[in-house]
C-alpha positions in Angstrom: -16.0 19.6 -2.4 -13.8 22.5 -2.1 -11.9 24.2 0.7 -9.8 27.0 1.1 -6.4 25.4 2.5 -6.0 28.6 4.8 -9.0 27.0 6.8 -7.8 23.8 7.6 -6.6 23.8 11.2 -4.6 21.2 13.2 -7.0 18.0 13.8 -9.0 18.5 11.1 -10.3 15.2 9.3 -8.7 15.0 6.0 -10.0 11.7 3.8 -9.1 11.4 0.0 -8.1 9.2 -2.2 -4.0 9.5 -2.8 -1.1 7.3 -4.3 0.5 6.5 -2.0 4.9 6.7 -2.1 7.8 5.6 0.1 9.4 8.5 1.3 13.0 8.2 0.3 14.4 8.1 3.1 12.1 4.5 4.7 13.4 3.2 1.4 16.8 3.6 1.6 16.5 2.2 5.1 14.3 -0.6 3.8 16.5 -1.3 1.2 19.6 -1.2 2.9 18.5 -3.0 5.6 17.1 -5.8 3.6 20.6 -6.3 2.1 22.2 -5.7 5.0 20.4 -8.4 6.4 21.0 -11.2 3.9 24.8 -9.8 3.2 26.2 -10.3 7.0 28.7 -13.3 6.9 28.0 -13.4 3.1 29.8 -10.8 1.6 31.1 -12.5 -1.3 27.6 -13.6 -2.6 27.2 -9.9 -3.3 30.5 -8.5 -4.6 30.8 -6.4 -1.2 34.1 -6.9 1.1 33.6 -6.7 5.0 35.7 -3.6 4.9 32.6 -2.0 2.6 29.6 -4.0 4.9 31.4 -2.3 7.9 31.2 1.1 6.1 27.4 1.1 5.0 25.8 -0.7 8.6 26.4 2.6 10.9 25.2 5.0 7.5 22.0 2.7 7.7 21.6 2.8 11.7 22.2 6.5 11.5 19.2 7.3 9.0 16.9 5.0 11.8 18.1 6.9 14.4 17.0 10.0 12.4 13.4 8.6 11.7 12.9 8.3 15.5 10.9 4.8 14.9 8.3 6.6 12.5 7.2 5.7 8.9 7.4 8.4 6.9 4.7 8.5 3.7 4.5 10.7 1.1 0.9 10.6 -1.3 -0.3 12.9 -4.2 -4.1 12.8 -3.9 -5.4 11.1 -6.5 -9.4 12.6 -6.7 -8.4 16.5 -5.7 -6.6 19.3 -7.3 -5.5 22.6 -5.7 -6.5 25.8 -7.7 -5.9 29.3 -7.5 -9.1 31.9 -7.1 -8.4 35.1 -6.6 -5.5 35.0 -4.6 -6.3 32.1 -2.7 -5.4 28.4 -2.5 -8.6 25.8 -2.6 -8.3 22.0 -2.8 -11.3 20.8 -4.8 -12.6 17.6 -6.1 -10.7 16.8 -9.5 -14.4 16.1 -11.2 -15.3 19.6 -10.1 -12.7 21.2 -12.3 -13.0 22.3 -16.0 -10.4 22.2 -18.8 -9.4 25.7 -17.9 -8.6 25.0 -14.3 -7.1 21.8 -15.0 -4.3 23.0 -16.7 -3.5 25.7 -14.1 -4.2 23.1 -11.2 -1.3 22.1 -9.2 -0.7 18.8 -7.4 -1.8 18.0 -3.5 1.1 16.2 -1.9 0.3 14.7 1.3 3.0 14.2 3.5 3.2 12.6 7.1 3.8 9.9 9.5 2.3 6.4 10.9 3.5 4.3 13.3 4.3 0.8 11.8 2.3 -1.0 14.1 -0.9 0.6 12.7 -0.5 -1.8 9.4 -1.4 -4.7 9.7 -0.4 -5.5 5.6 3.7 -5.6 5.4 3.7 -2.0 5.3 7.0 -2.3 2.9 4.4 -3.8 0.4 1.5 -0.8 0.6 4.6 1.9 0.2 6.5 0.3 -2.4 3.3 -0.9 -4.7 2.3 2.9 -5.9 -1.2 2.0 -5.5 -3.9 3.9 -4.5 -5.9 4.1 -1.1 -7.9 6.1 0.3 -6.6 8.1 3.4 -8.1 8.7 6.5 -6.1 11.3 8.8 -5.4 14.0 10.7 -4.4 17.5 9.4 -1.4 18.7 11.2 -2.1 22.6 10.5 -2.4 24.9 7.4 -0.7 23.7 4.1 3.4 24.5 4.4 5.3 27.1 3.4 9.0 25.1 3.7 9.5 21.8 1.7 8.4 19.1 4.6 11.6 16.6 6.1 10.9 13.6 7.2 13.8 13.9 9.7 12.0 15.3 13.0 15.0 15.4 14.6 15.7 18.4 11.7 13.2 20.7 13.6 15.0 20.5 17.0 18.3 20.8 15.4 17.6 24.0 13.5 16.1 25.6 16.6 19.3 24.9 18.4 21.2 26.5 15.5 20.2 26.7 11.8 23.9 25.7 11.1 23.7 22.4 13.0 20.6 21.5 10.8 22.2 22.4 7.9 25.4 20.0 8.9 23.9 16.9 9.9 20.2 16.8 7.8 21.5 18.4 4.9 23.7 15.4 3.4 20.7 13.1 3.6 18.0 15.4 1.8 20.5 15.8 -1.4 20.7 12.0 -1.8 19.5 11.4 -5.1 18.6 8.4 -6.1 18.2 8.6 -9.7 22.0 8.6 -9.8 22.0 5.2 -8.1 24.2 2.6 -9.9 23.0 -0.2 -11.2 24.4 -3.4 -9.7 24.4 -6.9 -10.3 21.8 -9.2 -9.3 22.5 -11.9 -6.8 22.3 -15.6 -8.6 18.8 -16.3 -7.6 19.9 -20.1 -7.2 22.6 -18.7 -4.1 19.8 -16.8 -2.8 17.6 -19.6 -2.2 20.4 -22.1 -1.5 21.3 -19.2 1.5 17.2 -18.8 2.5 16.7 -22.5 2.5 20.1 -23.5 4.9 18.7 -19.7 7.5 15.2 -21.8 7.1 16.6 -24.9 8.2 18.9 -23.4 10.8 16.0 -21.7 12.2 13.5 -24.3 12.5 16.0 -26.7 13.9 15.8 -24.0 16.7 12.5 -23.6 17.4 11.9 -27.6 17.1 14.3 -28.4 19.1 15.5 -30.9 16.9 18.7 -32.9 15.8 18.5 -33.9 12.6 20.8 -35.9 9.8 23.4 -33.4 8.4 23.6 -35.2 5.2 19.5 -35.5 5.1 19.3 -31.8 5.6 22.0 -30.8 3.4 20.0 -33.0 0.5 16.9 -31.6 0.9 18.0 -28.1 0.6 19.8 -29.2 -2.6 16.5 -30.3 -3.6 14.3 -27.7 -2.9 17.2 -24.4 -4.0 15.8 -24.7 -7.5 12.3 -25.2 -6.7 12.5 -22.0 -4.9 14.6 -19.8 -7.3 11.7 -20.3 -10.1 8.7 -20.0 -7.9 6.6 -17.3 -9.2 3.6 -17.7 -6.5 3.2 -18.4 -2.5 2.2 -21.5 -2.8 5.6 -22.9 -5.7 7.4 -20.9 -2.5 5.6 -22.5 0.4 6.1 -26.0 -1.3 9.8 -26.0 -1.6 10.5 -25.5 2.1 8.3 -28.8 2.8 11.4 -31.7 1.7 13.1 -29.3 4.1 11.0 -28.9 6.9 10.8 -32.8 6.6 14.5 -33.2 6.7 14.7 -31.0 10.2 11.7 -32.4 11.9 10.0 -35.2 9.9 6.3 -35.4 8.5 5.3 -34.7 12.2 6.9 -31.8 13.0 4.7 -29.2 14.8 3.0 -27.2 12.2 2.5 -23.6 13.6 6.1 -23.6 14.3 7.2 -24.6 10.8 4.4 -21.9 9.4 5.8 -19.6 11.4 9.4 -19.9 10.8 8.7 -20.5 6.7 6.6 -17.3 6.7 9.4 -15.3 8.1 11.6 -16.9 5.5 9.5 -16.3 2.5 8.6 -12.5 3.7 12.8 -12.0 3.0 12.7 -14.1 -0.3 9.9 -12.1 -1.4 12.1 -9.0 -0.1 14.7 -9.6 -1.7 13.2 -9.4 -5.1 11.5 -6.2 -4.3 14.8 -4.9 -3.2 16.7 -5.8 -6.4 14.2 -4.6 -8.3 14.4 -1.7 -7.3 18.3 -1.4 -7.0 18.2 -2.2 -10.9 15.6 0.6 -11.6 15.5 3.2 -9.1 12.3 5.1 -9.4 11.6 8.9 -8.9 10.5 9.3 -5.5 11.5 13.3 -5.7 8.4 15.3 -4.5 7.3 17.6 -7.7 8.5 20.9 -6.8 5.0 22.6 -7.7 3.2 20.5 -5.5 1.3 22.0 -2.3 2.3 20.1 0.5 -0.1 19.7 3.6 1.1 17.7 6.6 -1.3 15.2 8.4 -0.8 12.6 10.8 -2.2 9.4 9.1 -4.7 7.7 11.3 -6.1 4.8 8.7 -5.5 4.1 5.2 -8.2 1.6 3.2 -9.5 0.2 0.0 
């Protein structure tokens, strides 16, 4: 298949295979979030001071703000190529192309936005894992001629004044995260010690029940090493059980104790992904010869 780009129009169907990226920006909100999260009223597990929490929660809040409760993706297609023929753009099938045009062919960066709700995978999990889907969407118009933000606020603001843009978007779009420093991971054994005394706070909660102190206190002594080596769902599932039995006994309702240990589990798993990525930042910058064409992701599939 090849196409001009100067023929697609707004709506048409776009679907190609692409790898798919975090923008950025939804990771430095993921990430700091995530921390942000687990930190509160635990400062000195992490090396931060309140006076240093306090100074990074509004940064974070102001980048959501920015996002206006969208998910913003980034993907370079993975089975098409964009080539230049007599004057003129085309994105064509990668097995189409000959050694010639290969080495002149540039890279199709698809860039966009979903709403959250439309994945129903942890959506943290499909942008972070630089796998490849296949993309089902929406073209948003003719391939762009300015380097797409995902800060939609940025296009109000510049047609207000150009200056305003420039003072409030600016800051974010220079952040680069290949200069972020490397910090020092959490003990993992405090980390589950802290997941394991949230899980047992929480389902206490949601039981309604009133258990032994001392009976609680040993079970999550028991299970904080169990967690800190699991390497699989199920090692994790299994150390929150002398725990769950501690709060509420063998009987206790299971949906709610699923429930509540999912949501635990989901910010163990997190938190690993996080710090992983805090140690090794990886190159999220868009490649600068890259065509960019805007769509509006509808579906995305394997």
């Amino acid at each position: 298949m090849a196409v001009p780009l100067n023929k697609i129009s707004r709506g048409d169907i776009v679907e190609m295979e692409i790898e798919v990226r975090a923008d950025r920006f939804f990771e430095m909100i993921t990430v700091g979030t995530t921390f942000l999260d687990m930190m509160h009223g635990r400062e000195n597990l992490f090396g931060v001071s309140e006076a240093e929490f306090r100074e990074m929660a509004p940064m974070i809040e102001v980048l959501k703000e920015l996002l206006v409760g969208l998910v913003p993706i980034r993907g370079v297609a993975a089975s098409h190529k964009v080539v230049e023929i007599s004057g003129q753009q085309i994105v064509i099938a990668s097995e189409l192309l000959g050694a010639e045009l290969q080495t002149n062919a540039k890279p199709l960066e698809i860039v966009g936005f979903a709403e959250s709700e439309s994945f129903w995978r942890d959506l943290r999990r499909t942008l972070f894992s630089g796998s490849v889907f296949t993309m089902y969407a929406r073209a948003e118009g003719p391939v762009l001629t300015e380097r797409w933000s995902p800060i939609k606020i940025a296009d109000l603001l510049g047609s207000l004044s150009p200056g305003l843009r420039n003072a409030v978007v600016f800051p974010f779009e220079q952040l680069n995260f290949a200069d972020t420093p490397v910090v020092e991971a959490p003990d993992p054994l405090a980390t589950a010690r802290l997941l394991l005394t949230d899980f047992a706070a929480a389902y206490e909660s949601a039981t309604g029940a009133t258990p032994s102190r001392q009976l609680v206190e040993n079970a999550v002594v028991e299970s904080t090493s169990i967690l800190a080596m699991s390497t699989t769902i199920e090692q994790r599932r299994h150390a929150f059980e002398p725990v769950a039995n501690a709060v509420a006994g063998p009987e206790g309702d299971r949906e709610i104790l699923q429930r509540v240990r999912a949501d635990c589990i989901n910010r163990s798993s997190m938190a690993v992904s996080v710090h992983d990525r805090v140690l090794a930042p990886p190159s999220t910058e868009p490649d600068e010869t890259a065509v960019q064409l805007e769509v509006g992701f509808v579906a995305l599939y394997w």
